[in-house]
C-alpha positions in Angstrom: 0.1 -7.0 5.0 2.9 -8.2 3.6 4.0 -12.1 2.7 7.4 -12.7 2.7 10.0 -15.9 1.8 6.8 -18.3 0.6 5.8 -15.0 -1.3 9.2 -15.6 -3.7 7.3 -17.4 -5.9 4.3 -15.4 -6.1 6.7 -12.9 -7.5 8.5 -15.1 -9.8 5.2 -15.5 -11.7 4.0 -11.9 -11.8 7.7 -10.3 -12.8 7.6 -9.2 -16.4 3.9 -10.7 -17.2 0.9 -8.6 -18.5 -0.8 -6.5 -16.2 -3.2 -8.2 -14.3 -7.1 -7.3 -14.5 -8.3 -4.6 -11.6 -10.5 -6.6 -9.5 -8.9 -10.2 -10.5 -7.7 -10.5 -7.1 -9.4 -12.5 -4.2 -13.1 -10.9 -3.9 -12.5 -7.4 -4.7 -14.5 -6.0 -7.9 -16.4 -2.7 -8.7 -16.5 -0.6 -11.9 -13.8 -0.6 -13.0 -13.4 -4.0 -13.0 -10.9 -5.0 -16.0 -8.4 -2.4 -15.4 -5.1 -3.3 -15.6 -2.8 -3.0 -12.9 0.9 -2.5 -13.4 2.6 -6.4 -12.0 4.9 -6.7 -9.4 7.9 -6.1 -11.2 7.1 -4.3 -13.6 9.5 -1.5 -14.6 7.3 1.3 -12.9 7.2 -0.6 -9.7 11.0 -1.0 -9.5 13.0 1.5 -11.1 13.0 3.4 -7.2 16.0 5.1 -5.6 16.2 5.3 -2.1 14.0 7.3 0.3 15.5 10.5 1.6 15.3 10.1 5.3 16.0 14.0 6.8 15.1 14.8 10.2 13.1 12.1 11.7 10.9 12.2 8.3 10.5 10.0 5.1 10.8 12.2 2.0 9.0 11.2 -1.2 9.2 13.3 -3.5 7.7 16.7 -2.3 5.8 15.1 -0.2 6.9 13.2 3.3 6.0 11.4 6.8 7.0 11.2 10.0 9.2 7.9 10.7 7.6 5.1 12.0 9.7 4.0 15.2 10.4 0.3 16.3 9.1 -2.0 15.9 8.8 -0.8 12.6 12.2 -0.9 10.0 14.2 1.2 8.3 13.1 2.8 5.4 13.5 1.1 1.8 12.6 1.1 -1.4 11.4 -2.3 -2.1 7.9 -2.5 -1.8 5.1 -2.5 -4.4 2.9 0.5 -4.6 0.6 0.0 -7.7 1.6 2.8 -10.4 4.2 4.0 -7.9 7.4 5.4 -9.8 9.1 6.7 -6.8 8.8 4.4 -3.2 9.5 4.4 0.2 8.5 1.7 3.0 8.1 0.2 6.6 7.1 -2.9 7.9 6.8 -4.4 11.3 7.2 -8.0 12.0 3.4 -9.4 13.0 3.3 -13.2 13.2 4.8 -16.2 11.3 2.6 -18.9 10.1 2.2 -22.2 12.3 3.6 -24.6 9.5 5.1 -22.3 7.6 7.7 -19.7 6.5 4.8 -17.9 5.8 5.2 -14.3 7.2 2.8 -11.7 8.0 3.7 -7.6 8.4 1.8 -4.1 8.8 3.2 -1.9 5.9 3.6 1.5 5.2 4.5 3.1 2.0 4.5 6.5 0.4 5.0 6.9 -3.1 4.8 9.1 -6.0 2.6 8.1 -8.4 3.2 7.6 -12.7 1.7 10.1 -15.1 -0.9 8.0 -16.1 -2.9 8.2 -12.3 -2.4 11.9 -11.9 -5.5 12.6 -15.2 -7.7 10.6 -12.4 -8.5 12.7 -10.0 -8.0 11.7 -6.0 -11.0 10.2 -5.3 -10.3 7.4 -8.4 -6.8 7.2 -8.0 -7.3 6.4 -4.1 -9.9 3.7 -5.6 -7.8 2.3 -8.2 -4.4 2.5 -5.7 -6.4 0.4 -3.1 -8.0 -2.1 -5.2 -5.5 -2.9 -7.9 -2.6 -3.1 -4.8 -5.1 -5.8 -3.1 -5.8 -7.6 -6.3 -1.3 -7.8 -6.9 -0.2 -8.4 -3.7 -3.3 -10.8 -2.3 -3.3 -12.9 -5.1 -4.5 -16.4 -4.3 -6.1 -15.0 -1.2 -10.4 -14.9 -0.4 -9.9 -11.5 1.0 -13.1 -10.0 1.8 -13.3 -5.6 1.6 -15.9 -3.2 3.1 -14.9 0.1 2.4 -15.5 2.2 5.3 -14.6 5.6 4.7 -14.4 7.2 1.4 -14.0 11.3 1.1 -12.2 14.3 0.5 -9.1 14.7 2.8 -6.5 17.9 2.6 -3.1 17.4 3.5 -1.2 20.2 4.5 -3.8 22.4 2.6 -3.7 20.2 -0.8 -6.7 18.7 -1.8 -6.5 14.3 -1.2 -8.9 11.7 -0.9 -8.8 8.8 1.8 -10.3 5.5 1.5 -10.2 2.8 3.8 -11.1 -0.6 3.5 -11.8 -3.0 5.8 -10.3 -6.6 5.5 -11.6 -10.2 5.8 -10.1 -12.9 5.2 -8.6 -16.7 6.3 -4.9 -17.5 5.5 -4.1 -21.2 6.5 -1.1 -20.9 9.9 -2.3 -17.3 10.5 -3.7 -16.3 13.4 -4.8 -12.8 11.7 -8.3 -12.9 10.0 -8.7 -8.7 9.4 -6.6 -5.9 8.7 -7.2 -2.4 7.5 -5.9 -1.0 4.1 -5.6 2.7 4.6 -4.9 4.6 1.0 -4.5 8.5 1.3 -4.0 10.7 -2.5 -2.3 13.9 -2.1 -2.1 15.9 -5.1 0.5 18.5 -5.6 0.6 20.7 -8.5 0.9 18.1 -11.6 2.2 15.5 -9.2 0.0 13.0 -7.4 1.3 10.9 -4.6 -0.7 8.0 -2.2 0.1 6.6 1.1 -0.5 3.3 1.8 -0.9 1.1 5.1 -1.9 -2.1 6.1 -2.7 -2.5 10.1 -3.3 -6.3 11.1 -6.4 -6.4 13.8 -3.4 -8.6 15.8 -1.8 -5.7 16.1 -3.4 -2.8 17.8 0.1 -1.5 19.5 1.0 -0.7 16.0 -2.3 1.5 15.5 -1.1 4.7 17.3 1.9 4.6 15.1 0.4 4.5 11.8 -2.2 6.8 12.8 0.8 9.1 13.7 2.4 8.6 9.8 -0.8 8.8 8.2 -1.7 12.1 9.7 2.1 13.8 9.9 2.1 13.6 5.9 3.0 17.0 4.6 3.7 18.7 1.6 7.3 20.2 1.2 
């Protein structure tokens, strides 16, 4: 997901505030509730140079995916990945809200994460990544998560963790009501990295192309 033009404001407010509160977002809370999540923004968010795109793939890093085709963009660098010092993205054009310039995307973003998330370990980084990039980028929305799947998952024989969460919610002139939030951790050597999607239930032509980013990721 991904609001755009009505969403200018929305990051007016957060650029260069104090981090906002892990779980302050719609519904989303949990343990480690009062965590603060880096703003949209912020200097770790936005200080990203562009993605290397080599060979039909989407390098990050040391770690990359295979491109999403139409109707899916060209890679930037502008989205936010919470604690993400190094970004890449896609989006694909969903719907456009009924009275508004309201517009709704499925995203996909790879990027390395800061220092800070590496001393986690996967399976709390991939908790943290999910729920503090909901509790940013939903703000002002009831969104509703069930977290579905939440485990060990190697990529390219380095140990990861995938979580992925299940999305409720009502957004006045959008048609969409669910989504999934897909979060994969891949950690390589001292380095950790996440992917990150968001597939609107309005969209299932899109589904076989995530699926094919999410499980091309590789380490090189």
């Amino acid at each position: 997901m991904r609001r755009t033009l009505c969403s200018l404001a929305l990051f007016v407010l957060l650029t260069g505030c104090t981090p906002i509160l892990f779980g302050s977002g719609g519904t989303s809370s949990g343990s480690t509730a009062g965590f603060p999540c880096p703003p949209i923004g912020s200097p770790v968010a936005s200080a990203s140079p562009e993605p290397i795109v080599r060979a039909g793939r989407v390098h990050v890093g040391r770690v990359s995916y295979p491109i999403a085709p139409a109707p899916y963009g060209a890679p930037s660098e502008g989205a936010y990945l919470a604690f993400g010092n190094l970004v890449g993205s896609q989006t694909a054009f969903v719907e456009r809200a009924t009275a508004s310039n309201l517009v709704w995307n499925s995203v996909i973003e790879l990027g390395r994460l800061s220092s800070a998330d590496g001393a986690w370990g996967a399976q709390r980084a991939a908790e943290v990544v999910s729920q503090c990039s909901l509790s940013v980028t939903w703000l002002g929305i009831d969104y509703h998560p069930q977290v579905r799947r939440d485990e060990q998952f190697a990529v390219d024989g380095h140990d990861g963790w995938i979580r992925i969460t299940d999305l409720s919610f009502t957004v006045p002139g959008i048609h969409t009501t669910s989504e999934v939030q897909t979060t994969v951790i891949v950690q390589v050597g001292d380095e950790s990295y996440a992917y990150l999607s968001y597939l609107p239930s309005s969209a299932p032509e899109l589904q076989p192309l995530v699926d094919a980013t999410r499980d091309g990721l590789r380490v090189d």
